[in-house]
C-alpha positions in Angstrom: 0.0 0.0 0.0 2.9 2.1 0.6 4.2 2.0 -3.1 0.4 3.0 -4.2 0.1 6.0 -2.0 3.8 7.0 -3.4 2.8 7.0 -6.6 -0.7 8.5 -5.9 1.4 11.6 -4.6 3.5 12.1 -7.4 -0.2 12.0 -9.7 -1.7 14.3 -8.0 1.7 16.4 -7.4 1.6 16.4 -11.3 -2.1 17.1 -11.6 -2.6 18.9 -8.4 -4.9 22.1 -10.8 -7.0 19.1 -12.2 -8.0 17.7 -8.7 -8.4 20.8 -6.7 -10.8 22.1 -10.1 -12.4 18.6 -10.1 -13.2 18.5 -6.3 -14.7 22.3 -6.4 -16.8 21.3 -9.6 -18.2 17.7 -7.6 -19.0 19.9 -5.0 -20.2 22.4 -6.0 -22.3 20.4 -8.6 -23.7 18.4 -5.3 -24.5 21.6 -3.4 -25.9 23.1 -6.6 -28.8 19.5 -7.0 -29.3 19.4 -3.2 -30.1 23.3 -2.9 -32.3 22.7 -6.0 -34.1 19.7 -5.1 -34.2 20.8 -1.2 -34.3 18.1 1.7 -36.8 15.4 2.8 -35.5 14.0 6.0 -38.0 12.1 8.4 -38.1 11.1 11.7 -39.7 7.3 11.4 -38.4 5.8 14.6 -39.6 2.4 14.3 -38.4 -0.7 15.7 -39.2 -3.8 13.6 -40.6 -6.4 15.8 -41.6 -4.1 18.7 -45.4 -4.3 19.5 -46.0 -1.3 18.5 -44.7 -2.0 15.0 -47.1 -5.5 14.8 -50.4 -3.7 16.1 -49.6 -0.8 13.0 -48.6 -3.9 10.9 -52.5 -5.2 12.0 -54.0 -2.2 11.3 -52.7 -2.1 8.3 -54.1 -5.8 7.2 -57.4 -5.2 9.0 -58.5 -1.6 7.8 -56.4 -0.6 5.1 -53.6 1.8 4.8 -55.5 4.9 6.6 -55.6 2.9 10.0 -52.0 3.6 10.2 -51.9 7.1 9.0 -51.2 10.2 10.0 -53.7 11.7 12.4 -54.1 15.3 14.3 -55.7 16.4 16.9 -58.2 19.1 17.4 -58.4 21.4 21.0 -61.8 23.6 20.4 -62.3 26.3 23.6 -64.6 28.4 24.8 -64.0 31.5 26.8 -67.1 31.5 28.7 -70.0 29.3 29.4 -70.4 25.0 27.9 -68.9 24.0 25.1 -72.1 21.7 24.5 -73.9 25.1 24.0 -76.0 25.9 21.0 -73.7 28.7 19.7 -70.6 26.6 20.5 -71.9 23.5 19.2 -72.7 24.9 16.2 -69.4 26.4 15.5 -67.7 23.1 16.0 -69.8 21.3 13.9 -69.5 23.5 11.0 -65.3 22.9 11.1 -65.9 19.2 11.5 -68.0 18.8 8.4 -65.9 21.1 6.3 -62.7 18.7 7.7 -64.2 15.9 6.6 -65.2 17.6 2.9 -61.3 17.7 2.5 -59.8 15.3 -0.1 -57.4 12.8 1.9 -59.1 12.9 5.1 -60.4 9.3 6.5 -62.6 9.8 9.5 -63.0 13.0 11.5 -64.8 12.6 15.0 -68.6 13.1 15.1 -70.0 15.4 17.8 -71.4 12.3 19.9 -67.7 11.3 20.1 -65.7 14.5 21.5 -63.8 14.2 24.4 -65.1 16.9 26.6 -63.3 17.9 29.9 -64.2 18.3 33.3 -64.9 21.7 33.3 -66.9 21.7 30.3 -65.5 24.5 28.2 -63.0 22.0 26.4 -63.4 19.1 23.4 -61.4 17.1 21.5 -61.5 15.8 18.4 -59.2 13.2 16.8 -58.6 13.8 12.2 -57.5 10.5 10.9 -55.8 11.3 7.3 -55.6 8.7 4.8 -51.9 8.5 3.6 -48.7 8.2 6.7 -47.3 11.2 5.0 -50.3 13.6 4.3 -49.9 16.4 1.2 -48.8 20.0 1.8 -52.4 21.2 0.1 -54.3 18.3 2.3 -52.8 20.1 5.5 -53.3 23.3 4.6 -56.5 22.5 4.2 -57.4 20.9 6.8 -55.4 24.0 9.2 -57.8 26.5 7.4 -61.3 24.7 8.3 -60.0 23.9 11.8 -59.2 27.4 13.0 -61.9 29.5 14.1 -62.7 32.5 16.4 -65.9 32.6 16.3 -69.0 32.9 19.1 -66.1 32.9 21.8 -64.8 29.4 20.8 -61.2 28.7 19.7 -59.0 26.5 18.4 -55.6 24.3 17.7 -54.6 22.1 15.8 -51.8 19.4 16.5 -50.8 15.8 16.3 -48.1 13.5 14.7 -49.2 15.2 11.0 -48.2 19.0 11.8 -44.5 18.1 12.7 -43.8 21.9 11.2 -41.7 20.8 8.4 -38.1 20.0 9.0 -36.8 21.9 11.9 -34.2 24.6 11.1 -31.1 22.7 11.7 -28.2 24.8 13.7 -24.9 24.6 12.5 -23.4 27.1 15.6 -21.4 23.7 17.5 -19.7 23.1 14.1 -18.5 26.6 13.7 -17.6 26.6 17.0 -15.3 23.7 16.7 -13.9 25.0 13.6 -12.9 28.0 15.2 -11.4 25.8 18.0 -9.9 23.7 15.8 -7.9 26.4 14.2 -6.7 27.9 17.0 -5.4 24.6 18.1 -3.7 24.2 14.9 -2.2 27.6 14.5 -0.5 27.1 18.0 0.2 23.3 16.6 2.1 25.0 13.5 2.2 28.4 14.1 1.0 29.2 10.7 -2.3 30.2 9.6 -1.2 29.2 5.9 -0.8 24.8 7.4 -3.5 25.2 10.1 -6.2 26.4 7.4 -5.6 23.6 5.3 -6.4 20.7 7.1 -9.8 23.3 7.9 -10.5 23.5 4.5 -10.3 20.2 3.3 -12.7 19.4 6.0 -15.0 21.9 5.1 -15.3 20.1 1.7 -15.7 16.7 2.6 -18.4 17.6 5.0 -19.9 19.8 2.4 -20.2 16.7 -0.1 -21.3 14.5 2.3 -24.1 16.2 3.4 -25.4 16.7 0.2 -25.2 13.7 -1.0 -27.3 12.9 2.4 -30.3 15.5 1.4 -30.4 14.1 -2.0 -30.7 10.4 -0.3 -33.3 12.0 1.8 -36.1 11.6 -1.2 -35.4 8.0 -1.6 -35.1 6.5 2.1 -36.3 7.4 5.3 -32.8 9.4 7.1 -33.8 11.4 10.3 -32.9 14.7 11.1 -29.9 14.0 13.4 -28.1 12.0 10.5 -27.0 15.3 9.0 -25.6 16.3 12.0 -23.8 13.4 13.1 -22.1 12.9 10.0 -21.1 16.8 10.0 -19.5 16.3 13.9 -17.6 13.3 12.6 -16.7 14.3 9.2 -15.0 17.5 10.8 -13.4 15.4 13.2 -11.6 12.7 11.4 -11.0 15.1 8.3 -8.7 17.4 10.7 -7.3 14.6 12.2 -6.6 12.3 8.9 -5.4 16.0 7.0 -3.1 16.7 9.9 -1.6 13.2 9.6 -0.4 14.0 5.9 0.4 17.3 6.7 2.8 16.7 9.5 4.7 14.3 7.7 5.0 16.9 4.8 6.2 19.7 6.5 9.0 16.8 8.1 9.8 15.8 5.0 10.7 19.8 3.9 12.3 20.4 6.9 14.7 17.8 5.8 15.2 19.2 2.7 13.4 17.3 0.1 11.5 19.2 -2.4 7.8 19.8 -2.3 6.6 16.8 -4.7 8.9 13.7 -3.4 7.7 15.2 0.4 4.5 14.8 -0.4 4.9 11.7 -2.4 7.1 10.2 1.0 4.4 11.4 3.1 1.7 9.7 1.8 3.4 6.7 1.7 4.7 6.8 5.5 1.0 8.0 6.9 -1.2 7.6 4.0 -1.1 3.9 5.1 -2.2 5.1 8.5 -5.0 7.3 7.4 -6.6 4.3 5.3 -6.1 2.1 8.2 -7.4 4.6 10.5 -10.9 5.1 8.2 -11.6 1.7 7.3 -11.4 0.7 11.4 -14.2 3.7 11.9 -16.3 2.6 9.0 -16.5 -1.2 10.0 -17.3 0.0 13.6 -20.2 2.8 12.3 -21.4 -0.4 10.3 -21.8 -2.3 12.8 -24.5 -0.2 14.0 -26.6 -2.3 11.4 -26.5 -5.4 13.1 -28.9 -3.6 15.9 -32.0 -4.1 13.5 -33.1 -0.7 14.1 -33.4 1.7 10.7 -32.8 4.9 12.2 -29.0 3.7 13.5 -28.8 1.7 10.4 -29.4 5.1 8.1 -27.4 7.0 11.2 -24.3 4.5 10.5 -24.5 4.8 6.5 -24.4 8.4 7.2 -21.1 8.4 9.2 -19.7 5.6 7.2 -19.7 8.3 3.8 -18.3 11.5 6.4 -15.9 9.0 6.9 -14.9 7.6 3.7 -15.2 11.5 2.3 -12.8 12.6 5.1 -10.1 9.5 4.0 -10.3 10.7 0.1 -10.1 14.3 1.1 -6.9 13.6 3.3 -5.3 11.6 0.5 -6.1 13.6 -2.9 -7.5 17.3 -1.8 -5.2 18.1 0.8 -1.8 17.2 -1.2 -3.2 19.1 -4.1 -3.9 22.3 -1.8 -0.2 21.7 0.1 2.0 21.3 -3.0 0.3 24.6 -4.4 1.9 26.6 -1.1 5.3 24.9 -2.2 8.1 25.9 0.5 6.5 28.1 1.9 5.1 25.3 4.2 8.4 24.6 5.6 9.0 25.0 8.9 11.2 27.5 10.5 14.4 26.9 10.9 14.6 27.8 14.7 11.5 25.4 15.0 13.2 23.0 13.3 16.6 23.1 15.1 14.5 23.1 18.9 12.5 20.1 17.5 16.0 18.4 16.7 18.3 19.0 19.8 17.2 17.4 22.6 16.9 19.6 25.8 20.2 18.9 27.9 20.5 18.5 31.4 20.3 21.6 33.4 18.6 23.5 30.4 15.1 24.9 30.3 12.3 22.2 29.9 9.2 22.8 27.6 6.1 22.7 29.1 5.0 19.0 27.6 8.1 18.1 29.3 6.8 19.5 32.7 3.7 18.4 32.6 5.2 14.5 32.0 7.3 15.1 35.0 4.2 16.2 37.3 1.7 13.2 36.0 4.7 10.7 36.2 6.1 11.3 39.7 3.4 9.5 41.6 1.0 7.5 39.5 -1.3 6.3 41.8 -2.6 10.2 42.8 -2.6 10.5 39.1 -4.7 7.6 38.6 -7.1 8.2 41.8 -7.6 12.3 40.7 -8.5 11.4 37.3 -11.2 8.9 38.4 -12.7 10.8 40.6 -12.9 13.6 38.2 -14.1 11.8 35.5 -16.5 9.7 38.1 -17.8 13.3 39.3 -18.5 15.1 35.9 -20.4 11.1 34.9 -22.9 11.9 37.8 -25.3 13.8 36.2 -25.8 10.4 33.6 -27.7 8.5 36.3 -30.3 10.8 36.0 -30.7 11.1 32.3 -34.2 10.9 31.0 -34.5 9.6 27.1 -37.4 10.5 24.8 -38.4 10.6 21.3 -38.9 14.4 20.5 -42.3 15.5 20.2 -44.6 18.6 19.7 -43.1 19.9 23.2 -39.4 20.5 21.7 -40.7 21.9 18.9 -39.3 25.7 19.6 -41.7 28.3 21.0 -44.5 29.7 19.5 -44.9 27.4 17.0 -48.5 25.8 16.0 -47.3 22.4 17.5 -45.7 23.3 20.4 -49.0 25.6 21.2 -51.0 23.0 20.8 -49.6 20.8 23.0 -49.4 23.1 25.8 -52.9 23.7 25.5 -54.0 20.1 25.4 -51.8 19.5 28.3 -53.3 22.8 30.2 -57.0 21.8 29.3 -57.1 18.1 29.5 -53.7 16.8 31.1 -49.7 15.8 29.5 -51.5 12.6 28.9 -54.0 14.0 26.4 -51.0 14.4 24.4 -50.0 10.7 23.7 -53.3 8.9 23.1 -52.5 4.9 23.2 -53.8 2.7 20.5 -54.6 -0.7 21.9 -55.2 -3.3 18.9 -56.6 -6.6 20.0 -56.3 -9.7 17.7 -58.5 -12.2 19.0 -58.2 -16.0 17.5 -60.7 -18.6 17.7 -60.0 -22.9 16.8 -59.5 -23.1 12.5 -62.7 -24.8 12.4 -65.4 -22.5 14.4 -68.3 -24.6 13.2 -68.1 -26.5 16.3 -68.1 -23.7 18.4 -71.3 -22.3 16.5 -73.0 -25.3 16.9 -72.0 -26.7 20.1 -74.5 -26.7 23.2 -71.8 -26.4 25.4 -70.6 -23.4 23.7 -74.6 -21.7 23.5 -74.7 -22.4 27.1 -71.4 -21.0 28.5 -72.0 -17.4 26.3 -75.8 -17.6 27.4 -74.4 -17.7 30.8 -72.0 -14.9 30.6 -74.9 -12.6 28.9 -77.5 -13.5 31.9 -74.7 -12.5 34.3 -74.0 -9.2 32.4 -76.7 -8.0 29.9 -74.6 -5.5 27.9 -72.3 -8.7 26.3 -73.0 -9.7 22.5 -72.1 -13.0 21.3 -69.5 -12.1 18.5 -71.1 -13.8 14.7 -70.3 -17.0 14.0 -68.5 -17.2 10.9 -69.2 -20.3 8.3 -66.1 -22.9 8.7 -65.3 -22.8 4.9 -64.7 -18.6 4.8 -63.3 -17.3 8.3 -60.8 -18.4 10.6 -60.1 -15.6 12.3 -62.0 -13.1 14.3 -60.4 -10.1 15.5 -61.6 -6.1 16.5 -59.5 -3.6 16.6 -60.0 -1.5 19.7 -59.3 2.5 20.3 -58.6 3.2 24.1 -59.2 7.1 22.8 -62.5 6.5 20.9 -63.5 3.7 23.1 -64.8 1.9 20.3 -63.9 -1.1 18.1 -64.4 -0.5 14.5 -66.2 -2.5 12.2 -64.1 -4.4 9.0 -65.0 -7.2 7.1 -62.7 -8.8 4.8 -62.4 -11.9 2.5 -59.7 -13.6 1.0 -58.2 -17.0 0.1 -60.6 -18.4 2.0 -60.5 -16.7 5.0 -62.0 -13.7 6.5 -61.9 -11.0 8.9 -64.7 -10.4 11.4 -65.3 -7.1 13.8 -68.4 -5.9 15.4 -69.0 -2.4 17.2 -69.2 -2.2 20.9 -69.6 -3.4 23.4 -68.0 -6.4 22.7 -66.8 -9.0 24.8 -65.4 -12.2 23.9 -66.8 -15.9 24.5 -64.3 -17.7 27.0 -62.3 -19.7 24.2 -60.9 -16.5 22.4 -57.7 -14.9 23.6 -56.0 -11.8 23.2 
């Protein structure tokens, strides 16, 4: 690998114009598609095989596609008086019908199932869209029937289908490490001409790669913290691989070789390094994968390209930019005569040598001091709190996050959440028996003697269903009614109440 990278130095020290033109025109031809065709990054957090995942898989199969769509949520107010009053009622019934007049929209509540609150002054109502990812025009139109001010009564509009767009992403912690990272550098090579470089190849790799990841964005599902994760860690191991090549370059003049065999040395010394160094990162960030879970799959993709840019960067960019500086990149000749001589006895020490000398002369404080530092500043973990963001980080102001406080003022924080319970209930493949059975008549009579309000579910014939099952809204407190047919089976649900004969299970 060694005599590759040498000869990859010398081609790009002969061709350093052509690569430095033909990484601004990638770039700025990937900047230019990705400005153009704009960003579609989603947060889909879901975890194959969770229960969560299987009842939205059922609801799927049972009732279609709209079962697991979007859905929002609708807060109507009144400043005085019932919301059950004529005026009010009226007003809210006049949004909910021109909601469900809009194209895309499944199910809207009816009046006779609003949640209304203690107090009285306070309903909601639950939209249920047809499609996961509702249209712009469907929202919009939706937003415009559901807001009113009218006869005192007001109202918000939330729920996972106003997520506001993608949030404005803020770049302030990269350019804050930048700015760090420069400084370090300058002080590294006390020259703003080396410690830019290694800056701006950075800059570019980072600047492909997250293009590239907002023109992926329209074909998979990549959240909104993949952009910013490969951003952190493309900076990071750009500067770090750059520096690598860089250091062993300015070495290399220092010792009085010209600029293109120093180049050509260096890469061959730590180019080796730097490929070994990426390809360790990349295998780990893949690993990720193994989890099963697509948003650290997409996250680990995401890193994996940062950190494959950052190793092409360090090996074709950077030598291109360096060789173009010439000698001028050369260290000092002071610098290079105190990094030469070795400090003798009795002269003055640096301050790296110092600081050895303090660490060193009693390990075990050192050890003990930096454990209980580190053990100190690790408190505050043991009370982290994880959570999926919802409409209350959304920032301040917004329709979602004011929604949500007012749900949560009105009703309660768990108004917010609503659960979705989905019941699968199976009966023997051949329910003849149990239609026909006396034993079975007699053991549902029973139940419905001891409690009036059960319903024996409908027997189904034993050549078209094997499987009854309802579907069962904790939020609605209703089951909904689907019946379907297919390779000669079927699908049986009946409106509440509903309570199973003893032989079903859950």
């Amino acid at each position: 690998m060694s005599l590759a990278l040498h000869r990859l130095g010398h081609l790009v020290a002969r061709h350093r114009l052509l690569v430095i033109i033909g990484w601004l025109v990638v770039i700025l031809a990937l900047l230019g598609a990705s400005r153009v065709a704009g960003t579609a990054y989603a947060d889909n957090f879901s975890v194959p095989g969770t229960e969560s995942e299987v009842g939205q898989t059922v609801l799927e199969e049972r009732f279609g596609s709209s079962a697991a769509g979007a859905s929002a949520q609708l807060l109507f107010r009144t400043d005085s008086g019932s919301i059950e009053d004529a005026d009010a009622t009226a007003v809210v019934q006049e949004a909910l019908e021109s909601i469900e007049d809009v194209p895309g929209v499944a199910n809207v509540s009816s009046m006779d199932r609003l949640q209304i609150d203690e107090n009285g002054d306070a309903a909601l109502a639950t939209v249920q869209f047809e499609d996961e990812k509702p249209s712009d025009e469907t929202l919009d139109a939706v937003y415009e029937a559901a807001i009113v001010d009218e006869n005192g009564v007001t109202s918000t509009i939330g729920g996972s289908a106003y997520g506001e767009g993608n949030p404005e992403i803020s770049h302030l912690s990269e350019v804050i490490g930048i700015v760090v990272a420069l400084l370090v550098l300058f002080v590294t090579f006390g020259s703003f001409l080396a410690a830019g470089m290694p800056i701006l190849a950075a800059i570019a790799g980072v600047g492909a790669t997250i293009s590239i990841l907002a023109l992926a964005s329209h074909v998979a599902d990549i959240s909104t913290a993949t952009p910013s994760f490969s951003t952190m860690l493309g900076l990071a191991v750009a500067i770090d691989y750059s520096l690598f090549i860089l250091s062993r370059h300015r070495q290399e003049l220092a010792a009085g070789l010209e600029p293109r065999e120093a180049m050509s040395r260096a890469l061959g010394a730590a180019g080796g390094a730097v490929v070994f160094a990426g390809l360790t990162v990349i295998v780990s960030l893949l690993g990720l994968s193994v989890v099963g879970i697509p948003v650290l799959t997409v996250m680990a993709f995401g890193g994996s390209l940062a950190v494959a840019t950052a190793v092409l960067v360090a090996l074709t960019l950077l030598p291109a930019l360096a060789l173009l500086a010439g000698t001028r990149l050369t260290p000092r000749p002071r610098r290079t005569r105190r990094r030469a001589t070795a400090p003798a006895s009795g002269e003055r020490r640096t301050l790296s040598s110092r600081w050895v000398r303090i660490v060193t002369r009693v390990p075990a404080l050192t050890i003990v001091l930096v454990v209980v530092g580190v053990g100190a500043l690790a408190l505050p973990a043991a009370q982290l709190a994880l959570a999926l963001p919802d409409a209350s980080t959304k920032p301040v102001g917004t329709n979602s996050h004011d929604h949500f406080d007012a749900v949560a003022e009105t009703f309660g924080p768990g108004w917010n959440a609503p659960l979705l319970v989905t019941v699968d209930i199976l009966e023997s493949t051949n329910p003849a028996p149990s239609r026909s059975s006396p034993g079975s008549r007699r053991s549902c009579a029973a139940q419905r003697s001891r409690n009036p309000t059960l319903r024996t579910p409908p027997s189904a014939s034993p050549t078209s269903c094997l499987t009854n099952s309802v579907t069962w809204s904790s939020v609605a407190g209703r089951a909904s009614t689907s019946r379907r047919r297919s390779s000669g089976s079927c699908t049986c649900s009946w409106p509440t109440p509903i309570r199973s004969c003893p032989r079903a299970r859950s």
